[in-house]
N, C-alpha and C positions, 0 to 999 in steps of 0.2 A: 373439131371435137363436139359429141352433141351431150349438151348438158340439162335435156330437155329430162331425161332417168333422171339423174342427182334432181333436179328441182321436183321433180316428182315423191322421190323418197324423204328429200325434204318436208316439202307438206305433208305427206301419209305419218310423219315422223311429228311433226308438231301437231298433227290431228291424236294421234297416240297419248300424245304430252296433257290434251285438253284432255281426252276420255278419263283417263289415270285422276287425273287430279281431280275429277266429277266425283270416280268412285270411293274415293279416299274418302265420301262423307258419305258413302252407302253401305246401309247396315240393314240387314234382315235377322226378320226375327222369325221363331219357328215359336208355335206354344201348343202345348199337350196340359190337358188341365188345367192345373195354375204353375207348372213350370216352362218357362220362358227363357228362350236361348239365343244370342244376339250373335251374329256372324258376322265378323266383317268382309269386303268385297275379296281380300287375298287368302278366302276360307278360314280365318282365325276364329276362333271362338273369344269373344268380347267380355261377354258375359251370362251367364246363369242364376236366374231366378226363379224363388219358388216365390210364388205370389200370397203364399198362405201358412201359417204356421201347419193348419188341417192336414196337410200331406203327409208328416209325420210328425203325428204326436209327441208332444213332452220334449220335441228338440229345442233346445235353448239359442238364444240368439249367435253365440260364439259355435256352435254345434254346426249350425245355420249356412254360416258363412265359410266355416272349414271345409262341408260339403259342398257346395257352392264351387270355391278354388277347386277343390277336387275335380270335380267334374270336368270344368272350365280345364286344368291342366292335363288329364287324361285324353280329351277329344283331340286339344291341340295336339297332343303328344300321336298320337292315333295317327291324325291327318299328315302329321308330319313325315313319320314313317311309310304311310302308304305311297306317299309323292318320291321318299326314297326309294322304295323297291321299284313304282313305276319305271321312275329315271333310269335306275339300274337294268331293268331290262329294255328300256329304250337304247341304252349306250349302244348294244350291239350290235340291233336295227340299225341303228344311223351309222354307226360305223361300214356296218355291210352296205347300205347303200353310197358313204363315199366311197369305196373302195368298188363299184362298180361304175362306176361313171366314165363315162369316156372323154379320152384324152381330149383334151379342145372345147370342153363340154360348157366352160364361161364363155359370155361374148366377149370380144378379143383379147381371148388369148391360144 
């Protein structure tokens, strides 16, 4: 039996494990004027900030921050939905492609 695949996908597998946990402390940030918007590496929105009261005037700091979540939970909300509809119409794609495969088409079997 050759177990030279499995040790292969082993490694490629525990190289995955090292990447993932790299990105788990990587965060971009995006900034337009003085609002600033922290992404994390699984496309989450982190955070939003406005760096300046000046943006809009007479908001108060409770005001500030309400905004802020707002944002921050509509983008996620956004992102999230888009990756569903993706998915959804991926389902079919891939469905149409196992359902064309030919018979025998793993190595052995």
């Amino acid at each position: 039996m050759d177990f030279s695949k499995a040790w292969e996908l082993l490694k490629l597998q525990q190289e995955a494990m090292k990447i993932k946990k790299e990105l788990e402390n990587t965060f971009i940030e995006s900034e337009v004027w003085w609002l600033v918007i922290t992404v994390n590496w699984e496309m989450k929105v982190e955070k939003v900030d406005f760096e300046t009261n000046d943006l809009i005037p007479g908001l108060s700091d409770s005001q500030k921050e309400a905004l802020q979540k707002a944002i921050t939970e509509s983008i996620n909300k956004w992102i999230k939905k888009s990756q569903e509809v993706a998915a959804s119409k991926m389902q079919w794609v891939m469905s149409q492609m196992w359902l064309n495969m030919p018979a025998g088409w793993l190595p052995g079997m």
